[in-house]
N, C-alpha and C positions, 0 to 999 in steps of 0.2 A: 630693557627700557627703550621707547622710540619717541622720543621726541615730536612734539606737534607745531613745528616748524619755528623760527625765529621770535621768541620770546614768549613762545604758547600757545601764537595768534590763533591753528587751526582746531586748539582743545573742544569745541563747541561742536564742531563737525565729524572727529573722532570721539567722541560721547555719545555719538551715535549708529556707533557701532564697526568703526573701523580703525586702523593706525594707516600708518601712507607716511614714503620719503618721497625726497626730490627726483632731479633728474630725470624732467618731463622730458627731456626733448631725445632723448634716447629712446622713444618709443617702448612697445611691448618688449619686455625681457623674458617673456617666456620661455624662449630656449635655451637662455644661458643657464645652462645646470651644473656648470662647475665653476669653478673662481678663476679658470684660465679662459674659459669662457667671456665672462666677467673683465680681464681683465686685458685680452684681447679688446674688446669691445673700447673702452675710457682709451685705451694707445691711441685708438682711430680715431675716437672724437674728441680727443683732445693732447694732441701730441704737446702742447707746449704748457702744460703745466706742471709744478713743480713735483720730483718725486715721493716727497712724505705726502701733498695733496692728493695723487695720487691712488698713493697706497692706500689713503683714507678711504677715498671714494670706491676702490675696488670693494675695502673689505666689507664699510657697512653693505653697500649693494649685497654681495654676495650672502651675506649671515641676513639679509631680508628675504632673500629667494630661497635660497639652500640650505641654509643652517634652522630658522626659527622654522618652527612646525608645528604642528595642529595639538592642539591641547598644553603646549608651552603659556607659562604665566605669563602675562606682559602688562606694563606699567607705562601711564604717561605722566605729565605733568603739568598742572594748572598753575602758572606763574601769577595770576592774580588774585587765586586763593588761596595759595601754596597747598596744593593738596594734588596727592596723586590718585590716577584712575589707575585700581587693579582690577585683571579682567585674566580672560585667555584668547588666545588663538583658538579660530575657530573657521578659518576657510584657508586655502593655500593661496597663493599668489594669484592679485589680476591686477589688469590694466584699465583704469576705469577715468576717463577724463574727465566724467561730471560726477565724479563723487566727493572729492577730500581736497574742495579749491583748485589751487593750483599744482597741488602734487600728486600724481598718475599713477604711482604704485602701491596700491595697495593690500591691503589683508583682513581678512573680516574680525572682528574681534565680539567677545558678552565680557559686559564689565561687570564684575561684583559690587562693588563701590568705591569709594573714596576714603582715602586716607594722610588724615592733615600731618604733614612735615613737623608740626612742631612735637607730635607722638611719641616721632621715633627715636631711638637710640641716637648718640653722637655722631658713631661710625656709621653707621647708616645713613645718616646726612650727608657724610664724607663721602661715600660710595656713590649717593644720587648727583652727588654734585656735578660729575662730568657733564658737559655742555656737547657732549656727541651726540648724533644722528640717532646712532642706533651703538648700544653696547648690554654684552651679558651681566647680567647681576649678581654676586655671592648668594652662593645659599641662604648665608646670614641675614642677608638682608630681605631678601624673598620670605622668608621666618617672619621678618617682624614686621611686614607690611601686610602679609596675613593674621599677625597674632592679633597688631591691633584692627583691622577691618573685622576679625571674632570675637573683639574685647577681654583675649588673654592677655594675664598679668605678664610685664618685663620679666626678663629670666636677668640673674646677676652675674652667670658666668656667661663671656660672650666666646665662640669658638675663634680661632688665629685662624686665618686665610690667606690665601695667597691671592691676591687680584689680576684678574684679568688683566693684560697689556695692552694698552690703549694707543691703537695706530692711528699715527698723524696727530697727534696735538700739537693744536695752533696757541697763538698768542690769543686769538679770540676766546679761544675754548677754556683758558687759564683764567680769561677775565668774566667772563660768564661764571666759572666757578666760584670766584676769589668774590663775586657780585652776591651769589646764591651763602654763602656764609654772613658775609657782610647785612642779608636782611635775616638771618638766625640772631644776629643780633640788637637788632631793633626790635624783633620780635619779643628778647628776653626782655625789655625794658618794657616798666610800667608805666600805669596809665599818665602820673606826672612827669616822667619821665619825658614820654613820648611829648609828652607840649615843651618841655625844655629843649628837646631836640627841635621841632618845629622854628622853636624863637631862634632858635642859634641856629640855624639853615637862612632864615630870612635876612640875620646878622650879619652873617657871610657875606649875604649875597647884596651888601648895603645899604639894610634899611637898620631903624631901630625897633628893636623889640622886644616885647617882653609878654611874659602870660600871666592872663587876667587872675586878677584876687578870688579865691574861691567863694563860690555862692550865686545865687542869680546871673547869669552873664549871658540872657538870649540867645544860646547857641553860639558864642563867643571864647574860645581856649586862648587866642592867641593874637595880640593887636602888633603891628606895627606900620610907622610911614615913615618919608624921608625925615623930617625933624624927630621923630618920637612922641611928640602931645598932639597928634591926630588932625595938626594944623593946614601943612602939605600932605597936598594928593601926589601917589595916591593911598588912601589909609586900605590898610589891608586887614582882611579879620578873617579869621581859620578858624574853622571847629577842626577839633581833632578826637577820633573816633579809634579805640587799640583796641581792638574786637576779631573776631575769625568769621562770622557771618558777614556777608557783604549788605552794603547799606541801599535801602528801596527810595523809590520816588520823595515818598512823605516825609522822608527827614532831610533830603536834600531843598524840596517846593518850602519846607518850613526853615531853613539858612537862611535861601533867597529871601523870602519875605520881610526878613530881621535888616539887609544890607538897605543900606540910603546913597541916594548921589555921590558918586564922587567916591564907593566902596569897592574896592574889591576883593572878591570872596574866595576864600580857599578850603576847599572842605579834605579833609586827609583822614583816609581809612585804612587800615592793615589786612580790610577782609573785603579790597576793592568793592562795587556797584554794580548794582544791575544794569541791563538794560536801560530802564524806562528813568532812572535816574540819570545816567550819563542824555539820556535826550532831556530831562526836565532843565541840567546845567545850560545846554546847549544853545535852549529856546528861551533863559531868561534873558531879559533886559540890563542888566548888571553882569558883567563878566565875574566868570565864576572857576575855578582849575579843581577838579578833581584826581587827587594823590591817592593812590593807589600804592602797595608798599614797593613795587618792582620800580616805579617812579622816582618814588623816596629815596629808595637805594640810590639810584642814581643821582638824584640830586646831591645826597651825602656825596659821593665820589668827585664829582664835577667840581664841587665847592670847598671840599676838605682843607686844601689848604689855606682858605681863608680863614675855615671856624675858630672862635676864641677856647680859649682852656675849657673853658664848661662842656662847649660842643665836644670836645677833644675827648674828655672826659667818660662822656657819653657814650660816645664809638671810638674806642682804640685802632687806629689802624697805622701802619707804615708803608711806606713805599718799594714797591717790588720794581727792581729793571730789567727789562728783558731786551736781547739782544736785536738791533736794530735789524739785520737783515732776515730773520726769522718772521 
């Protein structure tokens, strides 16, 4: 698995045909061939970081250059469609500053295709979840990211493994994961559901609200304003959309159209936008937020402890505390 940088950002540019970590500024790593190598190198440029940081950054480096190799699987991850690219390796290590943004190391990759998270087995969710750079995958799981990219049936007996030891886990790296469960569970929720969550998120977050009576509702799931009868601004009105294909221009340009003075529009999809839709919001005249579930999630977290019983209801969660100087 290598990660396409800080919440997915660079999956657009590795979908085309390459994976790439950080750690530009260290220049070509081409002669580091060994992990003392490697780890020589991070002493010198960066004597004062910590030693579990460290060790991290030695090891993904090194299992990028030295360990992954040409014709090894490799998987990324699209956090706004929740689907992963499986592909292989298929060139060894370069240094390329204008290829993959801003991170210079890269490796060529051919992707097979894509395979939606919500497919796969539980454990396998559990295994993709690390929020590392770069880490090996279970056999197990490599199985069934293939099976379903073939459209082979789930097998019911799963094999026991032993995982991989994950050097350097941060506190980041636990909240990113504890994040990537947290929208497995929004996911499972249906499509009424997801508007209950909506209203209880805007609850929270203190407005009144409630979701529209079913039937005709021009693009409308979800009203609320500060008073509740649409009196004070500002009245807000959400469609909400529980889908796995991402939503085009035409249904975004047709919200907008539905909003009046004085509206503001919230459009919330689980199979984030394209392009030309995140520019359709951008360019209307009526402010408009497009929620995406990686978004969602986060809102859930940020506001949790305000949601009422229902919201609670919806998304079980408790609080983890982690130790302050970690």
């Amino acid at each position: 698995m290598v990660r396409a940088g800080e919440g997915g950002r660079l999956i657009e540019e590795f979908e085309k045909g390459f994976v790439a970590i950080g750690w530009s500024n260290l220049g070509d790593l081409s002669r580091l061939s060994t992990k003392e190598n490697v780890a020589a190198l991070i002493e010198k440029k960066y004597p004062e970081i910590k030693p579990s940081k460290k060790s991290k950054s030695i090891g993904v480096i090194n299992k990028f250059l030295n360990v992954v190799g040409i014709g090894d699987i490799v998987v990324s991850y699209d956090t706004s469609t929740r689907e992963y690219l499986v592909g292989e390796i298929v060139g060894n290590y370069e240094y390329s500053p204008d290829t993959v943004g801003d991170y210079h190391q890269i490796r060529r990759a051919k992707w097979y295709g894509r395979v939606s998270r919500d497919e796969l087995r539980t454990s396998s969710k559990n295994s993709l979840g690390s929020l590392l750079t770069l880490f090996a995958l279970k056999p197990s799981v490599v199985d069934d990211l293939l099976r379903v990219l073939e459209g082979r049936p789930a097998e019911t007996a799963q094999a026991t493994e032993v995982a991989e030891e994950e050097e350097g886990i941060s506190k980041e790296d636990v909240v990113n994961q504890s994040k990537e469960l947290i929208k497995d569970l929004i996911t499972a929720l249906d499509a009424e559901e997801m508007e209950e969550l909506v209203a209880a998120l805007l609850r929270a977050m203190g407005f009144r609200a409630r979701v529209s009576p079913k039937g005709p509702d021009r693009g409308v799931d979800v009203i609320a304003s500060p008073d509740g009868l649409g009196l004070q601004e500002p009245r807000i009105k959400a469609e909400v959309k529980h889908r796995s294909g991402s939503m085009g221009s035409q249904a975004i340009r047709s919200f907008i159209g539905a909003l009046r003075p004085g509206d503001r529009g919230i459009y919330v999809s689980t199979g984030g936008f394209s392009k030309e839709s995140r520019y359709e919001a951008e360019r209307a005249n009526i402010p408009v937020s497009l929620v995406d579930i990686d978004e969602l999630a986060s809102l859930v977290v940020d506001f949790y402890e305000e949601f009422d019983l229902d919201g609670k209801a919806l998304i079980p969660l408790v609080r983890i505390y982690w130790p302050a100087e970690l």
